[in-house]
N, C-alpha and C positions, 0 to 999 in steps of 0.2 A: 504493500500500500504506500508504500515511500516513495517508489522509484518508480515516477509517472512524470510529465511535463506539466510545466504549469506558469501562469501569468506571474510573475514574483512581481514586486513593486520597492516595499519597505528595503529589501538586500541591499538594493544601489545606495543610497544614501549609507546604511551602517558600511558598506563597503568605503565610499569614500568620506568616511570620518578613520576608521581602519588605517587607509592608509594615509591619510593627513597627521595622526596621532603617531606610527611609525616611524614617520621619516621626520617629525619633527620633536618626536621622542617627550611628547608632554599632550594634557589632554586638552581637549575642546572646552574655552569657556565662552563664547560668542557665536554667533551667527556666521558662516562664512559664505553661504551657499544661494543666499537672494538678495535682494535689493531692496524688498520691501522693508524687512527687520535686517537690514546688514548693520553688529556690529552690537547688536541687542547682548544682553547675558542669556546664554543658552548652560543648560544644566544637561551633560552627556553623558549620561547614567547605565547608557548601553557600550561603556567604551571597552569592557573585557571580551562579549562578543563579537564587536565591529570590528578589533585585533587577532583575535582567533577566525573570524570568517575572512576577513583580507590576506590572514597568512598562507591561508588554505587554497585561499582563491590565486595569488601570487607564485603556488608551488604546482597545483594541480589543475588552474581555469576552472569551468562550470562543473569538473566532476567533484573538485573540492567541495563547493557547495553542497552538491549532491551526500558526499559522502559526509560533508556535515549535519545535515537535514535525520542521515538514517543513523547514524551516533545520537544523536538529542534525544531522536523519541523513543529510538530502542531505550537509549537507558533510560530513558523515562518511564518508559513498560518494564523494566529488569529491577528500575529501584522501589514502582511498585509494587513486584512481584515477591522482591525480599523483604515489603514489610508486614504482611498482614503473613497469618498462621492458617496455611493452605488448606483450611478444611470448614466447608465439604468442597472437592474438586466440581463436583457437580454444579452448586451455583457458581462456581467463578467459571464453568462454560458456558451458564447462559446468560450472565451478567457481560461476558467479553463481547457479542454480536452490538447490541446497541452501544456498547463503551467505542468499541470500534468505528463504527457511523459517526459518532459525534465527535472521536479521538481525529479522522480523517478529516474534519473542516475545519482542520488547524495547523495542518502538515505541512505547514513552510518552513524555513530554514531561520526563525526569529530567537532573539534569545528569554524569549518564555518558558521554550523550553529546560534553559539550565534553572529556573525556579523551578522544575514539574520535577525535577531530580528530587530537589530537596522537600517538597512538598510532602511525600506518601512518607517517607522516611521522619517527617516534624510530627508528624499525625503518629504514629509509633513508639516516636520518643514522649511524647505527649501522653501516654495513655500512663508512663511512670509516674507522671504527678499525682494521680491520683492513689497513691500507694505510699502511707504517710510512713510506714517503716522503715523505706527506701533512705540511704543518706542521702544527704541533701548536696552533696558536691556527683553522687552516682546520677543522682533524676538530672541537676540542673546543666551541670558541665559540657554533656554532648549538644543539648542545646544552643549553650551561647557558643558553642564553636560554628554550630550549622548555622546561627543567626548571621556571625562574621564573615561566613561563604556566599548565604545568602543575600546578603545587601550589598557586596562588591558585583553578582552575578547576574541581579535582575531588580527592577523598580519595586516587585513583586513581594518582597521582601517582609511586608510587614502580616501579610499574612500568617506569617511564625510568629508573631506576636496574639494574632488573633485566634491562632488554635493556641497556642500554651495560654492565655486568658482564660479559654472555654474550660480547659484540663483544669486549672486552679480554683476555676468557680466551681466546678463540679469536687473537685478534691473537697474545699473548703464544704460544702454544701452536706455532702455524703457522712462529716468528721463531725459537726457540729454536736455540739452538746457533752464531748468526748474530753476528758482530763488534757490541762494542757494545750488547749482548741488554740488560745490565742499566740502562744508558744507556733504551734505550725501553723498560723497565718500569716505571723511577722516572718518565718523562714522563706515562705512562699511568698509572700510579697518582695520581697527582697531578693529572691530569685529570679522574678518577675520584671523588678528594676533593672539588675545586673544583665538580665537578653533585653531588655531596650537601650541600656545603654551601649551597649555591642554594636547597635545599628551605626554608634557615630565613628568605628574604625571602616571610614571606607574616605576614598579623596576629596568628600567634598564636607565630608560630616555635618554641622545643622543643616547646611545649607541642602543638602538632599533628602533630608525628613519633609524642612519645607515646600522645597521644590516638587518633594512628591505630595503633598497634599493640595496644592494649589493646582497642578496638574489633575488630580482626582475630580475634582469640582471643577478644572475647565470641561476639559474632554467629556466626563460624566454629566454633567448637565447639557454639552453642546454635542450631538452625536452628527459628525458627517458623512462617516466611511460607515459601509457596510456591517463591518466588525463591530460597531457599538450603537447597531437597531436593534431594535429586542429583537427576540428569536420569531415571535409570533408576526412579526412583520416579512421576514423573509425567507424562512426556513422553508424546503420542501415536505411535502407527505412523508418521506423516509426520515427525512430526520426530525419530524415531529414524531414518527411512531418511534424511535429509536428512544429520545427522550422519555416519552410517557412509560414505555416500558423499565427503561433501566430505572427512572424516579419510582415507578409501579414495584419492583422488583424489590429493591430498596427498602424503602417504606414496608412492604409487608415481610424484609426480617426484622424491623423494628417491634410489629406487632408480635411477630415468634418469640420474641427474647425478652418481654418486658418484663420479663423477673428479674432480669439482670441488665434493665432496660441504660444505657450512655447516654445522657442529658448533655455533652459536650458532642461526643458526636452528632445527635440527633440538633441539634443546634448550629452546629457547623454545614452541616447534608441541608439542612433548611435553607441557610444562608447562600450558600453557595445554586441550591435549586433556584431559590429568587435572582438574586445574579445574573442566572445565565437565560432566564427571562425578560431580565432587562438589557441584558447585552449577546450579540452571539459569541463573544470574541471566550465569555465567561462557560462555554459549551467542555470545554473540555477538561481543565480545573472539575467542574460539576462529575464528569464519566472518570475521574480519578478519583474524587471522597464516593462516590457510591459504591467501586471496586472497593475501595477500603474499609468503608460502613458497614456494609453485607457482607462483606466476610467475616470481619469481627462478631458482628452479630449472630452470621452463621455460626461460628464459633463456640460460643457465648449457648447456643437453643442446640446444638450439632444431636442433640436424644431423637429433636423433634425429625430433621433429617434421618436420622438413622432408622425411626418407623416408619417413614416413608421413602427408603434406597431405592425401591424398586421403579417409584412417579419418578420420583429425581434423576434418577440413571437414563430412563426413557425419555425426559424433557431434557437433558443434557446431550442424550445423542440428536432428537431432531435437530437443535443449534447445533451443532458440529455440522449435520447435513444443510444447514442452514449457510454457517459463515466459508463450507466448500462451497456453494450456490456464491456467497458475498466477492469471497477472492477470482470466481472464475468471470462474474461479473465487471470486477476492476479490473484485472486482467485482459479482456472483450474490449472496455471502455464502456459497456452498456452502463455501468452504475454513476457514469458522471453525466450521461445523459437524461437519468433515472432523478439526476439532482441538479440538471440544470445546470453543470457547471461546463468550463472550458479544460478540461484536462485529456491527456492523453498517456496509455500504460509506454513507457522509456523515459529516459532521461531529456535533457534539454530545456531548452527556455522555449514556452510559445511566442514568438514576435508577434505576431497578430493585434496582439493589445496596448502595444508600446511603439511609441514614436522612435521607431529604429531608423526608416529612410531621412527622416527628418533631423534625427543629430548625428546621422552620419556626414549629410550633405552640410550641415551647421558645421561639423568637426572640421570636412577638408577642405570646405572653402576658406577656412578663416575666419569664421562672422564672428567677431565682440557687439557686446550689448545687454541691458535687461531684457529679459525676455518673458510676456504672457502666458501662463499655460493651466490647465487642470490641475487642481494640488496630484493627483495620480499620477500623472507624467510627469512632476518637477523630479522624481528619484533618479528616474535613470536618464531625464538632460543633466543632473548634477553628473552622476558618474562618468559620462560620458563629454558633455561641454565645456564642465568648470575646469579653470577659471576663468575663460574668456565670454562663456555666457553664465548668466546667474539669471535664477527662477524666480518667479511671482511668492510661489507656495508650497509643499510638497508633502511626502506626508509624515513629518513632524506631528505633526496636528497643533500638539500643546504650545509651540510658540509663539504660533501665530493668533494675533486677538480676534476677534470674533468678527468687530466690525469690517476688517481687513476681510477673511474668510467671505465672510456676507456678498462683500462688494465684488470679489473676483466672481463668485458662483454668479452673481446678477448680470457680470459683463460677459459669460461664456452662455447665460439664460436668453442672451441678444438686448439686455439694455444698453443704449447707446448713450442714455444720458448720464449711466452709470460707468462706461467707458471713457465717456468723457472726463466728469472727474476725478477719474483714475489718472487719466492722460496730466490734469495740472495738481497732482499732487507729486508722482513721480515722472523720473525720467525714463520712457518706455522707446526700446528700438522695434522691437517687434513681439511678435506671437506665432507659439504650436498650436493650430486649432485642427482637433481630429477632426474627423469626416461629422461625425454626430451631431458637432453644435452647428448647422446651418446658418440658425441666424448670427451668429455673431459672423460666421464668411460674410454672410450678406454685405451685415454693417460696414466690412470691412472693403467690401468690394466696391460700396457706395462713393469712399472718400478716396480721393483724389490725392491725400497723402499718406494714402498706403497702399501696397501694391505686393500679389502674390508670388512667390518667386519658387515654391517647391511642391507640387501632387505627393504624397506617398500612396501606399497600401491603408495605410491609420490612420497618416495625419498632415496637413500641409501647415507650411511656412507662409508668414506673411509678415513682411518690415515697412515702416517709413521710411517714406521716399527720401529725407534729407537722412537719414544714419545709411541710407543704400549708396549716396552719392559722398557722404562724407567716409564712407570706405572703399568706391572705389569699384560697386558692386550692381551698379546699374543694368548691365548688360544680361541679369540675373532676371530679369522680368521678365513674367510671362504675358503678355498681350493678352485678352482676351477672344482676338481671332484668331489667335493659334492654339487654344486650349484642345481642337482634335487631335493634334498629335498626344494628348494624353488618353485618347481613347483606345482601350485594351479589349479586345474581341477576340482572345487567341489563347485558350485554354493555357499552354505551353508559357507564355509569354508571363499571365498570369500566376501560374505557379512557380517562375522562379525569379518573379518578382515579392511571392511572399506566401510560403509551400504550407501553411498553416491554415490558408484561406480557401475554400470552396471557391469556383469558378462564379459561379452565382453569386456570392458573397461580396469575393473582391468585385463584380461588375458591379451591383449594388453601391455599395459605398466609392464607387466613381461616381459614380451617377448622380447620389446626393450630393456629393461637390459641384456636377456639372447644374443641378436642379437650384443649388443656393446661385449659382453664377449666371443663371439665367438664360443658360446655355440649353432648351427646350429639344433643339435636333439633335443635341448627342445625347440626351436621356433618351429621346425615342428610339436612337439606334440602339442602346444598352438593354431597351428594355425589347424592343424586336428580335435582339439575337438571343436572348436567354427566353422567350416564347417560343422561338421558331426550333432553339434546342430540344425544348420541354413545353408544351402549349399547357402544362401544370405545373411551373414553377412558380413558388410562391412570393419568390422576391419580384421575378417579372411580371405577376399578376399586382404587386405592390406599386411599381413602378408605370403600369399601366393606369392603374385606378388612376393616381396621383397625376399623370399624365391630361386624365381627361377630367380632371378638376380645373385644369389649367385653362382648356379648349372652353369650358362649359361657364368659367366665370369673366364676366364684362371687365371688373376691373384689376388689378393683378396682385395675385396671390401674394400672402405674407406668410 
């Protein structure tokens, strides 16, 4: 499930912060990488895996990543496997089917994953707190050492704060009324102190307690990207059923074991259930305490199992026959279809979704400048541009202020008055606009001091006219009556201009370039030759519709 192709976005950027830290042998404390916030205090909290992924990438190219991506999660599966007490095997086979669905809508190569190391292992350690026999250097010690790994490895970090809280209220809780009570509250609170203050051995100390709470409440009140819409906004049929059942599953060993019912677990499995309701990014944290949860509990009831080996052994094999059906599936590629996603089973990067032709062409012409574009695409103009282009936006998220964010999404929405005063607040050379945003081509195609100079497969270029001549780059322009020579009608021609795209696809997305530019005869050819291939294709029936919208209205189309 690792080693499939896929859209990456976030890599670029940690990739070149990686090697900016490298080669300049200290970490990031400012903005380097846009123009809008150039120079801001930036808090780069992800600097241990932006150095381990640029060294990997430095030694081995994309298979390093690769082989970073299947190290993360395996051990992330390996160190949850060494901490729970493997019994009953049974539910931890049918607990792994949905763990799995939900564990795969997170299989990038980010460094969440070195917090998912330490995670199942805190949850473990955790469970000594509540064992007031225990010395108090045996319970506390492994912790603050995990806590000191954890806050240099990941932002993530304070979640070991929040399970050992849960462990100590439930310790306290269970003890109460016992010789001595206040004796082990003061130890435990004080153990309690000593793994928060552990949090301030990392290089930026307050300042990335801070830093990360202020982040919490930007990002979590302000959701842009995909990754922090709740689930029930965007999730598939699959992976809502994945969810309900592993929550389902969960939950009724809580109800098995309430003799010996964990008020800290059962508080944590809540929390982290809500979480990943309100964010999807929170989907797999969630299918890592529920493996944990159910088994302990299994654990904890394993009599009630054991009267029932025979259901359990039978519900355990169908899931086995189940996740051979799930792997031959990924394998196929059907189950990214099955989820709407863009992936495919090998290695490699999909180009398809990223402005490749456009900061290639950017890179060997030479163009300097700021440059406009979708916070989505600013990662990989960074890695690939800077320093001579710098982006709008990218995906940071957390550094950029809201009202900044707002304004760009309004100017790529086709507000022109919003373009505009973008235009007199900064100094802007040009703009990436993929195929999608139309109207902003429009707008742009409107003004007379700006002018197109690059088609891709994804995404075209477009600069003013005085940064085109003040470098030198005039001759770069495309006319308007020469835009047929960007008309592609040649299967061949198509595919090794960008082998990720469907024939129909890539014609499509010219097309909507040629449809924003006003350019009506070469949609109609785009869309005549993807009928006459297929009199049922659904892009050229898209493009036909749209076609005679054109024909059918007096005044002209917006």
């Amino acid at each position: 499930m690792c080693w499939h192709a896929f859209v990456p976005y976030d890599i670029w950027w940690q990739l070149a912060h990686g090697q900016w830290i490298l080669e300049h042998r200290r970490l990031i404390s400012s903005d380097l990488f846009t123009f809008t916030i150039a120079g801001e205090p930036y808090l780069d909290k992800y600097w241990f895996f932006e150095c381990l992924a640029y060294g990997l990438y430095r030694m081995l190219g994309w298979n390093g990543i690769e082989l970073l991506r299947f190290v993360l999660i395996f051990g992330c599966l390996l160190a949850t496997g060494f901490s729970i007490r493997r019994q009953p095997i049974a539910l931890l086979i049918v607990l792994s089917l949905p763990a799995l669905i939900l564990l795969e809508l997170r299989m990038g190569p980010r460094g969440y994953w070195l917090g998912y190391w330490l995670y199942a292992p805190c949850l473990r350690l955790g469970e000594r707190l509540k064992q007031p026999e225990r010395a108090f250097w045996s319970a506390w010690s492994p912790l603050w050492l995990l806590q000191i790994a954890w806050v240099n490895l990941h932002g993530e970090f304070f979640w070991g704060l929040l399970i050992a809280a849960a462990y100590v209220a439930e310790g306290l809780w269970s003890e109460r009324g016992v010789e001595r009570w206040g004796h082990y509250a003061a130890r435990q609170c004080g153990g309690f102190a000593l793994m928060a203050l552990c949090c301030l051995m990392n290089p930026f100390g307050w300042e990335l307690l801070l830093g990360i709470y202020q982040e919490a409440q930007l990002v979590g009140l302000r959701p842009v990207s995909i990754e922090w819409q709740a689930l029930w906004r965007y999730a598939a049929p699959l992976t809502w059923f994945a969810w309900l059942a592993l929550a389902g599953a969960t939950a009724a060993t809580f109800v098995i074991s309430r003799k010996s019912l964990s008020l800290a677990r059962l508080a944590l499995f809540l929390f982290f259930c809500a979480l990943s309701l309100r964010s999807l990014r929170f989907v797999a944290p969630m299918a890592l305490i529920s493996i944990f949860a159910a088994m302990e509990n299994g654990w904890s009831a394993r009599e009630f199992y054991r009267s029932r080996d025979r259901q359990m052994n039978l519900f355990a094999g169908f899931t086995v026959c189940a996740l051979l059906i799930l792997l031959w599936a990924v394998g196929s590629n059907r189950y990214y279809h099955w989820q709407k996603e863009l992936r495919r089973f090998g290695g490699g990067v999909i180009t398809s979704e990223l402005p490749v032709s456009a900061a290639r062409m950017l890179r060997e012409a030479g163009i300097e400048g700021n440059f406009l574009n979708p916070w989505d695409d600013g990662d990989y103009l960074i890695w690939n541009c800077w320093p001579k282009i710098k982006v709008a936006e990218d995906g940071r998220t957390a550094p950029f202020p809201p009202p900044l964010s707002q304004a760009l999404a309004a100017i790529f929405r086709g507000d022109a008055a919003a373009l505009e005063r973008f235009e007199a607040q900064y100094p802007i050379d040009g703009a990436v606009v993929p195929w999608s945003y139309a109207a902003l081509m429009r707008i742009l195609a409107d003004r007379e001091d700006w002018a197109m100079i690059h088609i891709g497969p994804y995404a075209t270029v477009w600069m003013r006219t005085a940064s085109l001549e003040r470098q030198n780059l005039s001759e770069r322009i495309i006319p308007p009556d020469e835009l047929q020579r960007f008309l592609v009608l040649d299967p061949e021609q198509a595919a090794s201009e960008e082998a990720w795209l469907t024939y129909s696809t890539y014609v499509y997305r010219r097309a909507n370039v040629f449809y924003a530019l006003r350019r009506f005869d070469l949609v109609r050819r785009s869309a005549d030759d993807l009928l006459a291939r297929n009199p049922q294709d659904a892009l050229g029936l898209r493009l036909d519709d749209a076609l005679h919208r054109v024909e059918n209205t007096p005044a002209e189309p917006q």
